[in-house]
N, C-alpha and C positions, 0 to 999 in steps of 0.2 A: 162362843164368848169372845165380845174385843179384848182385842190386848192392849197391855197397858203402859203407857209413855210417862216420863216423869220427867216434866220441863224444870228447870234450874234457872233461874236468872233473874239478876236485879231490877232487869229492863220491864216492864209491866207489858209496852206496846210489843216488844218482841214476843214475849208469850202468849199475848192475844193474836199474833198474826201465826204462830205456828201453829196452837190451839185451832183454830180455823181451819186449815188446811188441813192437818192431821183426821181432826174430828170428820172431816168430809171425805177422809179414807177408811173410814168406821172404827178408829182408835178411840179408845178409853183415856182421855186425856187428866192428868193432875197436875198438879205444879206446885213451886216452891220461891221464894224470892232471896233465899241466904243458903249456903252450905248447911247448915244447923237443923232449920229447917229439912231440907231435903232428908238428912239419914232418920230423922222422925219420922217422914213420909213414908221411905223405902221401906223401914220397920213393919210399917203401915197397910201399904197395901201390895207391897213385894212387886214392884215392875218388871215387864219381859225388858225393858228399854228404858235408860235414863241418860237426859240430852240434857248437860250440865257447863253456863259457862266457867269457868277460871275466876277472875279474879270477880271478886263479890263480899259483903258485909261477914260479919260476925265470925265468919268461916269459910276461907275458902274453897274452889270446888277441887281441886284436889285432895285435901286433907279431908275433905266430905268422900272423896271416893275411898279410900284408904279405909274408912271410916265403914263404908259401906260394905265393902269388902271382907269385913270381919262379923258380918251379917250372914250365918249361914244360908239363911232362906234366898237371899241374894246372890250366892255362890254364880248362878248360871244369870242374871244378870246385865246386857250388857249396857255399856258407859261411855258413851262418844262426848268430848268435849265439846265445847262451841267458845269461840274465842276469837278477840282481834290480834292477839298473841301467837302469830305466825314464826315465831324465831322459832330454831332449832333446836335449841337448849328446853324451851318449854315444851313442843311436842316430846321430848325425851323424859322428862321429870313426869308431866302425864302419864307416860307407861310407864316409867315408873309407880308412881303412885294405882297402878293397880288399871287403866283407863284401856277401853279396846280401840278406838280411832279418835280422832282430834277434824273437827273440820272448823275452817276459819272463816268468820265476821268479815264481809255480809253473806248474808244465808241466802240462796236463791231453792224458796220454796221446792219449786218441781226436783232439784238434785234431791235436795236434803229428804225427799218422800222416799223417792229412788231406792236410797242408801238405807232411810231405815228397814224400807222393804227388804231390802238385801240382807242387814245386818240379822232382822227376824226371820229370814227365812234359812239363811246360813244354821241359828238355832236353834231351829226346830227341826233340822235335816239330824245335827249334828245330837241331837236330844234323843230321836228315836232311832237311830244308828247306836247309840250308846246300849252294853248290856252289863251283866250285873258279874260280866267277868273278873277277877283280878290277876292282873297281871305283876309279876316277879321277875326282878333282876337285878343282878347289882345289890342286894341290903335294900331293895328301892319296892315296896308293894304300893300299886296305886290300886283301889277300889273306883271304879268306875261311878256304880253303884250311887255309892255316899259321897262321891267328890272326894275322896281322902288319900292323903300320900302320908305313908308310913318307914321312917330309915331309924332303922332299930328301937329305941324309945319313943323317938319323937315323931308324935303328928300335926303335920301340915295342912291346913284350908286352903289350895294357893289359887289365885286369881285363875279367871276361866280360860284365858287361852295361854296361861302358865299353864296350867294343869292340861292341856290338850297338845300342849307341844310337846309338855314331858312324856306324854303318854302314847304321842307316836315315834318319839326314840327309844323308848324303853323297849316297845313292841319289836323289834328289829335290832337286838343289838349288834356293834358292828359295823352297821348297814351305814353308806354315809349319804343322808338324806339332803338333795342341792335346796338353796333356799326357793328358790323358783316352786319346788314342790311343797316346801313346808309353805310359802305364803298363801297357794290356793289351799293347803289342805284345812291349814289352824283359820286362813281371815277369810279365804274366799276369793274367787275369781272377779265376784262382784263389787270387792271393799277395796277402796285404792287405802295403800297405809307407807310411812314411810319406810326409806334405805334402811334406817339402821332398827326397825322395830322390831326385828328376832333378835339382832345384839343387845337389846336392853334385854330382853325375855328369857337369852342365854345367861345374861348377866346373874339376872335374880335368882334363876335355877341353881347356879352354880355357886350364889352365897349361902344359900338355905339348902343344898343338896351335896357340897363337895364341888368344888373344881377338877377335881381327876375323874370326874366321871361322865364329865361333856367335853368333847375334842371340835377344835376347828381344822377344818379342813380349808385350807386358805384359796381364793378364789372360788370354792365348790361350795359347802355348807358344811353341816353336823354334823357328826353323831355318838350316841351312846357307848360308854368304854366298861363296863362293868369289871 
């Protein structure tokens, strides 16, 4: 069964030129021309992939991913930007707002194929490697299973490579895991992403999970303090 892309963008001709190229990789092509749009679609018909640009009508595509993100069916989802918005403040509000990679306007067809190959095939490794174990530490139970993070009362939906980074420090507590390992483990050897995108990822972790329970190890990486 192809799998399924969900273009984002105000630009008509750009969705017609990805559409093309996609579609002649045997992808399942939809699309959308506003943020608003878009999380009706994703509802919709639930994409493995959604290639979303930034700034756009009614809504834009951050606040659409945010938006999407509280889409359980969409939990494993992923959400690559498209944008001429190469500052570094915006690629960071992106991961924020929930977004797995950022690639910038102009698009050179053959990469952009590349990457999403990469992006889908990263999860789908990362899908059937998953079991229905759950793992404890720290007040901190994550269910693999259902996507769920549970610290005492409260349960969290956290974004997909939120939830796969907390769940390889969790796994090892202790352990102080360098970022070099965490980037191929959570994006992949195949995804270029930037410098500081586990420090946005730490960030979030650690306002919805405690600050005293992720350590930096300065110049090395993470890890889990329970």
């Amino acid at each position: 069964m192809a799998q399924r892309i969900l273009l984002v963008d105000d630009e008509q001709d750009l969705i017609d030129l990805l559409r093309y190229n996609l579609e002649k990789e045997g992808f399942e092509i939809h699309s959308a021309l506003n943020g608003r749009e878009a999380v009706a679609k994703a509802k919709e018909i639930v994409p493995a992939l959604i290639l979303m640009d930034v700034m756009m009508p009614e809504m834009d595509g951050m606040e659409a991913c945010r938006e999407i993100r509280e889409i359980p069916e969409c939990a494993n989802t992923v959400i690559a930007f498209l944008t001429a918005r190469n500052e570094d403040y915006s690629q960071l509000a992106g991961f924020d707002s929930g977004g797995d990679d950022y690639i910038p306007k102009p698009i050179k067809p053959r990469i952009l194929i590349s990457k999403v190959k990469a992006w889908l095939k990263r999860t789908e490794i990362s899908g059937s490697a998953a079991s229905s174990e759950v793992l404890s530490n720290g007040g901190i139970v994550i269910d693999k299973d259902k996507y769920l993070v549970t610290k005492g009362t409260e349960v969290f939906q956290l974004p997909k490579k939120e939830f796969e980074l907390l769940a390889l420090l969790v796994s090892a507590p202790g352990r102080v895991f360098t970022r070099d390992y965490i980037l191929n483990y959570v994006w992949g050897n195949d995804v270029i992403v930037g410098d500081r995108t586990i420090d946005v990822h730490i960030r979030k972790l650690r306002e919805k999970l405690g600050d005293e329970l992720f350590k930096t190890i300065k110049g090395v990486g993470y890890k889990f303090e329970p």
